[in-house]
C-alpha positions as CSV (number, residue, x, y, z in Angstrom):
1,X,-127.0,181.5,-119.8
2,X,-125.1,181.8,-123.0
3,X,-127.2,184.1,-124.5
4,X,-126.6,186.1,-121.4
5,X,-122.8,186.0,-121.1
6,X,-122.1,186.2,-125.4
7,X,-119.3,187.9,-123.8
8,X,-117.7,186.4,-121.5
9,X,-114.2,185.4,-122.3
10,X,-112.8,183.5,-119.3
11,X,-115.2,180.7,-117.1
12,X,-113.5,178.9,-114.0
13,X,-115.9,176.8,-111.6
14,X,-114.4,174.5,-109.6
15,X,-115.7,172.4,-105.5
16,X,-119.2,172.3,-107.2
17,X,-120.6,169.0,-106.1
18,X,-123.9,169.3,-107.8
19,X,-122.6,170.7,-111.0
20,X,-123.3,168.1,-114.0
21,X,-123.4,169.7,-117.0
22,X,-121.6,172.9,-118.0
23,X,-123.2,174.0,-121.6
24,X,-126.6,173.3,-122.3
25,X,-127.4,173.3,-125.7
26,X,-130.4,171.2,-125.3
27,X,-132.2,174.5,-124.1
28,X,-130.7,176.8,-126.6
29,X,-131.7,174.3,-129.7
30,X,-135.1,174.0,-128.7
31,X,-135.5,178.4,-128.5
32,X,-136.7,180.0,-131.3
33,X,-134.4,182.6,-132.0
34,X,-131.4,180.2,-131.8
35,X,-130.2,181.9,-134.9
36,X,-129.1,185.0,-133.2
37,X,-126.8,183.4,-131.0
38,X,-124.1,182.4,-133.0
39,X,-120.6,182.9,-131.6
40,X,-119.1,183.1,-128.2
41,X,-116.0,184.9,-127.1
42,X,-115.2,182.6,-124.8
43,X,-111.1,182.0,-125.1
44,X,-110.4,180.1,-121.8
45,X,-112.5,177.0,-119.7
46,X,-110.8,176.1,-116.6
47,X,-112.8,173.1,-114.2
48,X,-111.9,171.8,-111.4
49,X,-113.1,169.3,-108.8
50,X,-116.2,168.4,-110.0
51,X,-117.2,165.2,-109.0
52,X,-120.7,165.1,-110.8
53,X,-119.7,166.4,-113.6
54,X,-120.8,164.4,-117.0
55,X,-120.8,167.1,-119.4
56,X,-119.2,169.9,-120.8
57,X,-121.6,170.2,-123.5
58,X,-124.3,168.6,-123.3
59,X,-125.4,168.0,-127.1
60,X,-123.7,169.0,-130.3
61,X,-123.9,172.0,-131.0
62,X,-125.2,171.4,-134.3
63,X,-123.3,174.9,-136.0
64,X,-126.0,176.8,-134.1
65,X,-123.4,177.9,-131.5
66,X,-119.5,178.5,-132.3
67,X,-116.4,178.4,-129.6
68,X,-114.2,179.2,-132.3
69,X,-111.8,181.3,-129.8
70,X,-111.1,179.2,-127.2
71,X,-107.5,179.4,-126.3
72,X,-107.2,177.1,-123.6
73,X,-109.2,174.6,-122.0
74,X,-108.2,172.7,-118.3
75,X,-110.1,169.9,-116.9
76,X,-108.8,168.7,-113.7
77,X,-110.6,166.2,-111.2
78,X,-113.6,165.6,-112.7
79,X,-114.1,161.6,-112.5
80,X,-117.5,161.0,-114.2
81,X,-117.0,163.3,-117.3
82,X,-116.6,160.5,-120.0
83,X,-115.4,162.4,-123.2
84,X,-114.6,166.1,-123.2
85,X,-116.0,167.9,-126.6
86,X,-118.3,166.9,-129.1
87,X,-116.7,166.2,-132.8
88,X,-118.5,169.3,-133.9
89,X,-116.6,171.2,-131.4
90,X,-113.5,169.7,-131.1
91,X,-113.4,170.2,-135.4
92,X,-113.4,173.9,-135.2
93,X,-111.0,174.6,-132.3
94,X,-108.6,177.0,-134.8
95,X,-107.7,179.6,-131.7
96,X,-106.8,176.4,-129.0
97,X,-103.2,176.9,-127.8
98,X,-103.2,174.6,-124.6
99,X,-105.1,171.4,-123.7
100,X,-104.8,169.4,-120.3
101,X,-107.1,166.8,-119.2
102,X,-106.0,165.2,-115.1
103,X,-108.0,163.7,-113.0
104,X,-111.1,162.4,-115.0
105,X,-112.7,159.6,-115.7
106,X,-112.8,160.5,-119.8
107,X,-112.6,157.3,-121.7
108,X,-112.0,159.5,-124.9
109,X,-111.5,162.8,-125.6
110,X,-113.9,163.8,-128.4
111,X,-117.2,162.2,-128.3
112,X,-119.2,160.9,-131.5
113,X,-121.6,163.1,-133.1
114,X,-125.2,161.5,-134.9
115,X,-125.1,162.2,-138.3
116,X,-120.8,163.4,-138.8
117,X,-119.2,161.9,-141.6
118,X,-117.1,158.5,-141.7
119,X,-113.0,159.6,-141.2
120,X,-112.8,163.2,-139.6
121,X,-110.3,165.0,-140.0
122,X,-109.6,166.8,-136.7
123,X,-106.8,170.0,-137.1
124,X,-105.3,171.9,-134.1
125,X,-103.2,174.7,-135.5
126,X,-102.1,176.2,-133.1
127,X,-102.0,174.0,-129.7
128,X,-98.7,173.6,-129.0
129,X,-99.4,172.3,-125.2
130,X,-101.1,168.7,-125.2
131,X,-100.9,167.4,-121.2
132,X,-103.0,164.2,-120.0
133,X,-102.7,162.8,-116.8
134,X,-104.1,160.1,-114.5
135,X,-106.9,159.1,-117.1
136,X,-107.1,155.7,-116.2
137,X,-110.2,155.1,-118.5
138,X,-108.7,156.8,-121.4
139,X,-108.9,154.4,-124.9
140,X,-109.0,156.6,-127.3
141,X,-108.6,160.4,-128.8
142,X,-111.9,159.5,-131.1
143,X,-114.1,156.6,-131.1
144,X,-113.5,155.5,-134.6
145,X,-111.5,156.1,-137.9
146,X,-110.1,159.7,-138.3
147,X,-106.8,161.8,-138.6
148,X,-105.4,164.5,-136.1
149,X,-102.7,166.8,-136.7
150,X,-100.7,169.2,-134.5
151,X,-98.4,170.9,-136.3
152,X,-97.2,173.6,-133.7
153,X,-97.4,171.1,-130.9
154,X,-94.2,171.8,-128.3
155,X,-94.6,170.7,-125.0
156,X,-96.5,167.1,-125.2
157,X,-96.9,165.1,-121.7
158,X,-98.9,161.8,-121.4
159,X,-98.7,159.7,-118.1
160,X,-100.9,157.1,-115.6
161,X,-103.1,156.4,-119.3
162,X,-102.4,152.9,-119.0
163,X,-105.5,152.0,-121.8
164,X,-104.8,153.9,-124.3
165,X,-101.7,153.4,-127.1
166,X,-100.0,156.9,-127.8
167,X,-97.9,156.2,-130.7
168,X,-98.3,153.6,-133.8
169,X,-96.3,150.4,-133.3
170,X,-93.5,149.4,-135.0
171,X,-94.8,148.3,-138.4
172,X,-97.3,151.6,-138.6
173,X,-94.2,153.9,-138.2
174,X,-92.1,153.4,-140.4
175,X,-94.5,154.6,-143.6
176,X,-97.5,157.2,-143.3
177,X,-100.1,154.4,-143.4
178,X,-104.1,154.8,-144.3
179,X,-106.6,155.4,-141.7
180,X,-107.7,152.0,-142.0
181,X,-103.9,150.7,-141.5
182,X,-103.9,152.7,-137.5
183,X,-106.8,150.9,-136.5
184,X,-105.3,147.9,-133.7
185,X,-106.9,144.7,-133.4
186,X,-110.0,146.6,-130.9
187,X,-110.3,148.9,-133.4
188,X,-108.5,151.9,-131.5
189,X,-106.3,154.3,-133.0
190,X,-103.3,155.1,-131.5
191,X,-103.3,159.1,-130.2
192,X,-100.9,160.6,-132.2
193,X,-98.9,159.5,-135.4
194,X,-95.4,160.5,-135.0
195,X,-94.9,162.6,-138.1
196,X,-98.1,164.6,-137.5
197,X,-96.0,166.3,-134.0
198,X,-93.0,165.8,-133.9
199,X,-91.6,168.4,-136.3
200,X,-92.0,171.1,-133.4
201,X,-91.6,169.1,-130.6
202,X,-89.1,170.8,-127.8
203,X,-90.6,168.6,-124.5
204,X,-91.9,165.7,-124.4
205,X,-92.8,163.8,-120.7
206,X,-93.9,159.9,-121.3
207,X,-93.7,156.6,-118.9
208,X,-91.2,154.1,-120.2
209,X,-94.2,152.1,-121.6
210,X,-95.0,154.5,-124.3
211,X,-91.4,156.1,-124.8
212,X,-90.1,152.5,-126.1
213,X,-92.0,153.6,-129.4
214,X,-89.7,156.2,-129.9
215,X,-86.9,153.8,-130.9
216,X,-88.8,152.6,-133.6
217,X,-89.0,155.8,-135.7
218,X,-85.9,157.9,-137.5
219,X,-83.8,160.1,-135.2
220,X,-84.8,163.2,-137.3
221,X,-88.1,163.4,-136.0
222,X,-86.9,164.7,-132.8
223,X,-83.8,167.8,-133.7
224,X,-85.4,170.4,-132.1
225,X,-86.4,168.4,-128.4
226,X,-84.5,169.8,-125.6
227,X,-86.5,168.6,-123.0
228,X,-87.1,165.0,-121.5
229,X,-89.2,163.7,-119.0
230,X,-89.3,159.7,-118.9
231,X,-91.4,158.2,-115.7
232,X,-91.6,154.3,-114.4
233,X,-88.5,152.8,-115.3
234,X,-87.8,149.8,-113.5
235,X,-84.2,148.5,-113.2
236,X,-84.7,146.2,-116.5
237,X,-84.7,149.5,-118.5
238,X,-82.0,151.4,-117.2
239,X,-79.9,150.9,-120.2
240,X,-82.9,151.7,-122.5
241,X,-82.1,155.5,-121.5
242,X,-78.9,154.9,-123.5
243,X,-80.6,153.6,-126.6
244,X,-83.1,156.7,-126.2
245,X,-80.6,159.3,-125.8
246,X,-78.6,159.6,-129.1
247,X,-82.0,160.4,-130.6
248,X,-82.4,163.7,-129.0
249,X,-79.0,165.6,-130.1
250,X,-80.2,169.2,-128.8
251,X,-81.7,167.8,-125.7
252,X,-80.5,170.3,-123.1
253,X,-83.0,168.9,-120.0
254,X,-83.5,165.3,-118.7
255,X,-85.9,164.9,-115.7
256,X,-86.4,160.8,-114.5
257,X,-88.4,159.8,-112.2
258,X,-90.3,157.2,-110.4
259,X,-87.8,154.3,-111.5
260,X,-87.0,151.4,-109.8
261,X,-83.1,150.6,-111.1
262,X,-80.1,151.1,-108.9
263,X,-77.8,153.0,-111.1
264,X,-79.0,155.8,-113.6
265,X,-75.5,154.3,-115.7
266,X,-75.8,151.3,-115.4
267,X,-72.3,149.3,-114.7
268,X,-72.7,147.0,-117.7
269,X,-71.8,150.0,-120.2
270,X,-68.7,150.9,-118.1
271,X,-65.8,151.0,-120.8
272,X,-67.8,151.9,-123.5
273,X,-67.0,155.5,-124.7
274,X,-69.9,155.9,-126.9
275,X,-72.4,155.9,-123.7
276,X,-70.5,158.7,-121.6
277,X,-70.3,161.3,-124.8
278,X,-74.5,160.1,-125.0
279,X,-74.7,162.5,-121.9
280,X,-72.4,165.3,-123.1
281,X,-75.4,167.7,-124.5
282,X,-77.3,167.5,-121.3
283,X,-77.2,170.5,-118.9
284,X,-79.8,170.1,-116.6
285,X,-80.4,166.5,-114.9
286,X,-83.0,165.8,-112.5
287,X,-83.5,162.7,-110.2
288,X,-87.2,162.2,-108.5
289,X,-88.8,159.2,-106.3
290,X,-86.2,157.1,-107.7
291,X,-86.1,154.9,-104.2
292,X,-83.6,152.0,-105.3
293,X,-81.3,154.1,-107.2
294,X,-77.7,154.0,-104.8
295,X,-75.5,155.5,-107.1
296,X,-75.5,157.8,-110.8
297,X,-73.0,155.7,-111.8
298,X,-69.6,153.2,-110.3
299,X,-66.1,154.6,-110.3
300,X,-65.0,154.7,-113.7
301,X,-62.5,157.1,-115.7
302,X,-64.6,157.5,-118.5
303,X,-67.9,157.7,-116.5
304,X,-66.4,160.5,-114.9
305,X,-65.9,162.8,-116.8
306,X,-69.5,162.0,-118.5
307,X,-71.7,164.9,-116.8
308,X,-69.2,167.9,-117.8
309,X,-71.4,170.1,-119.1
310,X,-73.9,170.0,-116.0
311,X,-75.2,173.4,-115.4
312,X,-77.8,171.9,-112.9
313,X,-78.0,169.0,-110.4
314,X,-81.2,168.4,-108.5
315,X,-81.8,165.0,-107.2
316,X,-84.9,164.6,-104.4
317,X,-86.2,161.5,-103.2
318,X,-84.0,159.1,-103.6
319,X,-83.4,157.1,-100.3
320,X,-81.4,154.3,-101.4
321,X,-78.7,156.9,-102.4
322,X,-75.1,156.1,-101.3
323,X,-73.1,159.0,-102.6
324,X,-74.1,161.3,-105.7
325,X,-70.9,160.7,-107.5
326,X,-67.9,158.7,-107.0
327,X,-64.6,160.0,-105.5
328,X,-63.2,161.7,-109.4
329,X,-66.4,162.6,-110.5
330,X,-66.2,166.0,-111.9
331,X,-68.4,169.2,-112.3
332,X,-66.2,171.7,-114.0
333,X,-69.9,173.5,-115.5
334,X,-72.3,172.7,-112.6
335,X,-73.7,175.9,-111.3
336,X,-76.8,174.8,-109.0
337,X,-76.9,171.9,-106.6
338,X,-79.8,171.0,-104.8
339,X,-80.2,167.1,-102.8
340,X,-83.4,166.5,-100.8
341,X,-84.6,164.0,-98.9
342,X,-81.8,161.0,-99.7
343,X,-81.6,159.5,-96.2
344,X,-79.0,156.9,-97.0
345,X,-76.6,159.8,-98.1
346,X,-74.0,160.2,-95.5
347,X,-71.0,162.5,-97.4
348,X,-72.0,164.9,-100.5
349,X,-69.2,164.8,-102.5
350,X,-65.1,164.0,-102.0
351,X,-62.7,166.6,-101.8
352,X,-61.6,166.0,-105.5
353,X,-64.9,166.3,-106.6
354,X,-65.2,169.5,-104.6
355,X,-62.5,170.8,-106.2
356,X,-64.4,170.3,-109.7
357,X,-67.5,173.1,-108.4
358,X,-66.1,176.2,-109.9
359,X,-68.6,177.4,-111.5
360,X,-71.8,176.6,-108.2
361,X,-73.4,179.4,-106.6
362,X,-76.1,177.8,-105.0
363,X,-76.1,174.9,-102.9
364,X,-78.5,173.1,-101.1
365,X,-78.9,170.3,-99.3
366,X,-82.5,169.2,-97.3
367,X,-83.8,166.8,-95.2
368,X,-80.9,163.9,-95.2
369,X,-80.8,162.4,-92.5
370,X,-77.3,160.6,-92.4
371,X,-75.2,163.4,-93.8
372,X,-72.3,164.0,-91.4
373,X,-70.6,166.2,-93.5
374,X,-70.8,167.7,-97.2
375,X,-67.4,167.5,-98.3
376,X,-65.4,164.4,-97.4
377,X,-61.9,163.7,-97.0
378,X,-60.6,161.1,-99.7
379,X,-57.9,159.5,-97.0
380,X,-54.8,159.8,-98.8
381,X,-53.8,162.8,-95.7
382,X,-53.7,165.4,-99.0
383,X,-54.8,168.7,-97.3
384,X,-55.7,170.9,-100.0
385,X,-56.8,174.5,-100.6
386,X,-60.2,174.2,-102.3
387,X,-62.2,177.1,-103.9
388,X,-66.1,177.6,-104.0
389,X,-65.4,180.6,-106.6
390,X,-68.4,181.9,-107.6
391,X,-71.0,180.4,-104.8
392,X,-72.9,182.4,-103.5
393,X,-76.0,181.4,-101.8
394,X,-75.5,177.7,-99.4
395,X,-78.4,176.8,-97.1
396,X,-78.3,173.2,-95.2
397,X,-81.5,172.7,-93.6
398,X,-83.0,169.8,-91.7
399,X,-79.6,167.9,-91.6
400,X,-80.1,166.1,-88.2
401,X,-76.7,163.9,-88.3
402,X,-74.7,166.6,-89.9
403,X,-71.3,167.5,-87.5
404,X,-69.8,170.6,-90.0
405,X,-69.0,172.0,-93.8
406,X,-66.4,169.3,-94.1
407,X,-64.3,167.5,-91.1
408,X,-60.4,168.1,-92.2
409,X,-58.2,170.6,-92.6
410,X,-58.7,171.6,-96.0
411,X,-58.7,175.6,-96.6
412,X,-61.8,176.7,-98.2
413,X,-62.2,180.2,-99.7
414,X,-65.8,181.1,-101.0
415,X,-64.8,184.5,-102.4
416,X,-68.5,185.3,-103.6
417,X,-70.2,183.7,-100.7
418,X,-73.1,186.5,-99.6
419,X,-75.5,184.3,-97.4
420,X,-75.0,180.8,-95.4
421,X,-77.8,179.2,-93.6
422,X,-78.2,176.4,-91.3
423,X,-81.6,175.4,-89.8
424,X,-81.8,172.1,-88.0
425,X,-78.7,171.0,-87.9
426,X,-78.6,170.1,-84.0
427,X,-75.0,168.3,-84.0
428,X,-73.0,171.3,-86.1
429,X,-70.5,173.0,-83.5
430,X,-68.3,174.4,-86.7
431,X,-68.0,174.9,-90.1
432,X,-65.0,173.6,-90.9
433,X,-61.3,172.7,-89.5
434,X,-58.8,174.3,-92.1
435,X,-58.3,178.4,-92.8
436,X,-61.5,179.5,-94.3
437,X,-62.1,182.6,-96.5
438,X,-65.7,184.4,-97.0
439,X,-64.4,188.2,-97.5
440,X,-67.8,188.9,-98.8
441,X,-70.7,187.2,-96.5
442,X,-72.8,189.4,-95.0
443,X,-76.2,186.9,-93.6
444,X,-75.7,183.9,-91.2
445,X,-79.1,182.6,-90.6
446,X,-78.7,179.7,-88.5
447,X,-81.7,178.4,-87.3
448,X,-84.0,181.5,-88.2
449,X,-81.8,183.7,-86.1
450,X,-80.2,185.4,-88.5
451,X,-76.6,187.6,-87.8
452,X,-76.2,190.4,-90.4
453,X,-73.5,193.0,-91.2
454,X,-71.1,190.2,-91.1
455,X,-67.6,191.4,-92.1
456,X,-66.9,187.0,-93.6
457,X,-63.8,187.1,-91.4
458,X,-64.4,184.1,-89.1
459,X,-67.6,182.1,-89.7
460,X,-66.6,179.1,-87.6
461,X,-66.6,181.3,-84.8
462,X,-70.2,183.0,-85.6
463,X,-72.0,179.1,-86.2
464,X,-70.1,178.4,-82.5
465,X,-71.5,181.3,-81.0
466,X,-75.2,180.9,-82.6
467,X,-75.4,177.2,-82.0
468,X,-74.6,177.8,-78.0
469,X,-77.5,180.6,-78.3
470,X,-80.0,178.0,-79.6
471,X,-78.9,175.5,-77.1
472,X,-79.6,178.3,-74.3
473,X,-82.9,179.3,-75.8
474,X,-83.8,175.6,-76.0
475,X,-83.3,174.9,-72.3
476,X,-84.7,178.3,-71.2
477,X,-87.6,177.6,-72.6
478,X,-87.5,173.8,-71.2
479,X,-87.1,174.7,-67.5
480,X,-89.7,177.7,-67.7
């Protein structure tokens, strides 16, 4: 077959239950004319969901056969492969760009070749993707001494590996030690050494287990991230985020998820300065599975003012949520809202807060169970104009307990406003009690009947008029 397809530059097989080996160089050693086959073109491997699968290739190639221009290679679901290349392989990868390994049962990543030197030295010039996932049996990168550098890594994302040791522990970090000195007590080698990737290093995604190691190494090793991704946090480590943090000084992106802590600030750092200006670089912030967390932070002047420069907000899947800010929280920057599936959340945001959201133009709001309304009055009988000035897109869906856009009789003017829709929002009669403004709407979808040409001059009226269509439809269709 290789002989066949020299050419071939892209191979994807994937729901191949029988499939167990991909390459067999077994066959092509023992032909005669071996010699003439010496190169493939070959630049990308995707397999997927192969359940038999136990080997790519299944013998070194030996230099008789070279896959010197693969760019990318993707192994996903493929739970009896053991090791992906052999050393002879994996040491002549010049053209590989992207790596990701998910699903498998690989205990290590490049296999041992008979006869290959003692302390390989494994280069990846150009990858700058590295992504494992759910490798449960994972040890190892090789199975004995060796180096590994990845000097144009950028995007580097390790999780559910719980065997294998990412970075060097505390006393192997601090120096560049010998081979000898990375070896642990099983004689494993942790995957990466911190100065071989990090110089390049713009995203990084790691469980709390492995990102602990990265306060154990100087802060310049990470200037250029500007993404994080930190996974399995329980409550005992919510303050490690603040410890992390100051070590990323041009991180732009934070994305947590799958913690078990109640607050993402946790109340025991109210009053300290230091922890809210920790937060000032970030611009986007998202919150996922995160079911005990009921609040981003407690009531606190200096808290509140923490998340200024918030261009995005996305929180999903966070059912323990009481409300996503408290009642001064401000947004001054915050451009795209989006809150799914936080059934404890009964009121978005307060009035004052409201007042904060400038700069939105989309909102979005999903599958909350308890909402009543999105913005609430703060009590003090303060009826206020408030000004959505540049949003333009807002779509409530699935909102079961949700009565209207806010209760009191605030004025709101949405001068940019184009589209509004409401699906599944049974107990909304109106949009709001105060004056309302929307000069430029021209799309009410509520409940996928959608009303357009619409001049934005009374959208209380148009919801009233659409909600006592659905109701009709509803019980016409009952009765017939």
């Amino acid at each position: 077959m290789l002989r066949r397809f020299h050419n071939l530059e892209r191979l994807t097989i994937f729901a191949c239950d029988s499939v167990e080996e991909i390459f067999d160089l077994q066959a092509l050693i023992n032909v005669e004319q071996r010699l003439a086959v010496t190169a493939t073109q070959l630049r990308d491997v995707h397999l997927l969901n192969l359940p038999h699968l136990k080997h790519v290739w299944n013998r070194d190639p030996q230099g008789i056969l070279s896959f010197h221009n693969l760019c990318t290679v993707r192994v996903l679901g493929c739970p009896g492969l053991r090791s992906l290349f052999p050393a002879s392989v994996a040491l002549k990868l010049p053209q590989l760009e992207v790596l990701l390994i998910a699903g498998c049962g690989v205990e290590e990543i490049v296999a041992k070749d008979e006869g290959l030197e003692e302390g390989p030295e494994f280069l990846f010039p150009k990858v700058t993707d590295l992504h494992l996932e759910k490798l449960p049996e994972l040890k190892r990168f090789y199975p004995g001494i060796h180096t590994s550098e990845w000097p144009r890594l950028k995007k580097l994302g390790v999780y559910d590996c719980e065997k294998i040791e990412i970075f060097p522990s505390e006393k192997k970090c601090s120096h560049e030690p010998s081979r000898e000195d990375h070896m642990d007590i099983e004689g494993q080698q942790p995957l990466l050494s911190f100065r071989k990737i990090f110089p390049n290093l713009e995203h990084l995604l790691l469980e709390s287990k492995d990102a602990s190691a990265l306060l154990k190494c100087p802060q310049d090793f990470y200037y250029k991230l500007k993404a994080l991704d930190l996974l399995c946090f329980g409550d005992a480590h919510a303050t490690f985020l603040f410890d992390l943090l100051p070590r990323f000084p041009n991180m732009e992106r934070l994305n947590v998820e799958r913690g078990t802590f109640k607050e993402l600030l946790p109340s025991r750092l109210v009053g300290m300065e230091e922890h809210a200006t920790v937060l000032s670089p970030i611009r986007h912030l998202f919150l996922h599975s995160l079911p005990c967390l009921e609040h981003l932070w407690k009531s606190n002047s200096q808290l509140d003012q923490a998340l200024q420069t918030l261009e995005t907000l996305r929180v999903r899947n966070c059912g323990s949520l009481i409300y996503l800010a408290p009642s001064r929280a401000s947004f001054q920057n915050l451009t795209d809202l989006v809150v799914w599936r936080c059934e404890r959340l009964v009121k978005l945001v307060t009035s004052t807060t409201a007042k904060s959201l400038a700069q939105l133009t989309t909102m979005t709001i999903l599958d909350c169970r308890m909402v009543t309304e999105i913005v609430a009055n703060e009590g003090e009988g303060i009826k206020d104009e408030i000004v959505f000035s540049k949003l333009e897109t807002l779509e409530l869906d699935d909102l079961p307990s949700l009565t209207s856009f806010c209760s009191e009789k605030h004025s709101f003017d949405f001068p940019s406003l184009v589209k509004v829709t409401v699906r599944q929002c049974p107990e909304m009669k109106f949009f709001s009690n105060g004056a309302l403004s929307t000069p430029k709407l021209r799309r009410v979808n509520f409940n996928d009947v959608e009303k357009k040409g619409f001049r934005g001059r009374n959208l209380n009226t148009t919801i009233q008029q659409l909600s006592t269509q659905t109701k009709a439809q509803i019980a016409e269709s009952s009765s017939s």
